[in-house]
C-alpha positions in Angstrom: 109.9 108.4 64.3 108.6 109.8 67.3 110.8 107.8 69.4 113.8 109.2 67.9 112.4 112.7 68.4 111.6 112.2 71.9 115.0 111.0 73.1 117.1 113.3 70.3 114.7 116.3 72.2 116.8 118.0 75.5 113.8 119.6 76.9 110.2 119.2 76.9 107.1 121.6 76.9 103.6 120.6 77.6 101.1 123.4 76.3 97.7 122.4 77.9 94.8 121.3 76.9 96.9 119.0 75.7 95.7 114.7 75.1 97.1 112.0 77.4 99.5 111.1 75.1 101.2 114.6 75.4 101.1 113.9 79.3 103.0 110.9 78.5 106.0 112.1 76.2 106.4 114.6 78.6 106.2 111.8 81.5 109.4 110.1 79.1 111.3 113.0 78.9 110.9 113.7 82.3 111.9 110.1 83.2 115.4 111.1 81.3 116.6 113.7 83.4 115.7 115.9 80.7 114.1 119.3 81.6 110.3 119.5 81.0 108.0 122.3 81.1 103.9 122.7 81.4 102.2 125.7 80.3 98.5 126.0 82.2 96.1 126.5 80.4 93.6 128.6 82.6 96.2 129.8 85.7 93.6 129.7 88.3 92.8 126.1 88.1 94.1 123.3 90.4 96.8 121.5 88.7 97.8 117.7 89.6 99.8 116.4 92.0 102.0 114.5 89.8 102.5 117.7 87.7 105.8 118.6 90.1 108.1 116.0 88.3 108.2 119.0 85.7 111.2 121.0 86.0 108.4 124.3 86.3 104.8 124.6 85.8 104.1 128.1 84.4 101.2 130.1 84.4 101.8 132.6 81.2 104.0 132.0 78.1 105.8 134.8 79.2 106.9 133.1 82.3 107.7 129.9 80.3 109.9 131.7 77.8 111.9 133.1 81.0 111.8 129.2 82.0 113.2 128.0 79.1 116.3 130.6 78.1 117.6 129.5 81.9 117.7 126.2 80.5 119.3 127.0 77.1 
C-alpha cells in the first residue's frame, strides 16, 4: 500500500525529526523527478550534504507553504 501511495504522490514533504525511513520515501520520490520538500526542524542547525537533491529545504512552515503553492 505504501508503494502505491508513494508513486501515485506528485510531491513530497519531509517534516523533521523525521525516522530513516521518511529519509528514504523522500529519497524515492526524489529519485522520480517528483518535487520534494524538507521542513528543518531547528533552522540553525547544519543540515546534510545530501539534503540538496530536495527541490528546497525550508526553514519555517511558512516558507514551505510558499514552496509548495509554486509547485501546485
Amino acid at each position: 500500500a505504501r508503494m502505491f501511495a508513494l508513486d501515485a504522490a506528485t510531491s513530497g514533504v519531509l517534516m523533521l525529526p523525521a525516522g530513516r525511513s521518511g529519509h528514504l520515501e523522500l529519497g524515492y520520490l526524489a529519485g522520480q523527478g517528483k518535487p520534494t520538500f524538507i521542513l528543518l526542524d531547528d533552522a540553525a542547525a547544519r543540515w546534510d550534504i545530501m539534503y540538496r537533491f530536495a527541490t528546497k529545504v525550508c526553514m519555517t512552515r511558512a516558507e514551505l507553504v510558499r514552496a509548495l503553492k509554486e509547485v501546485a
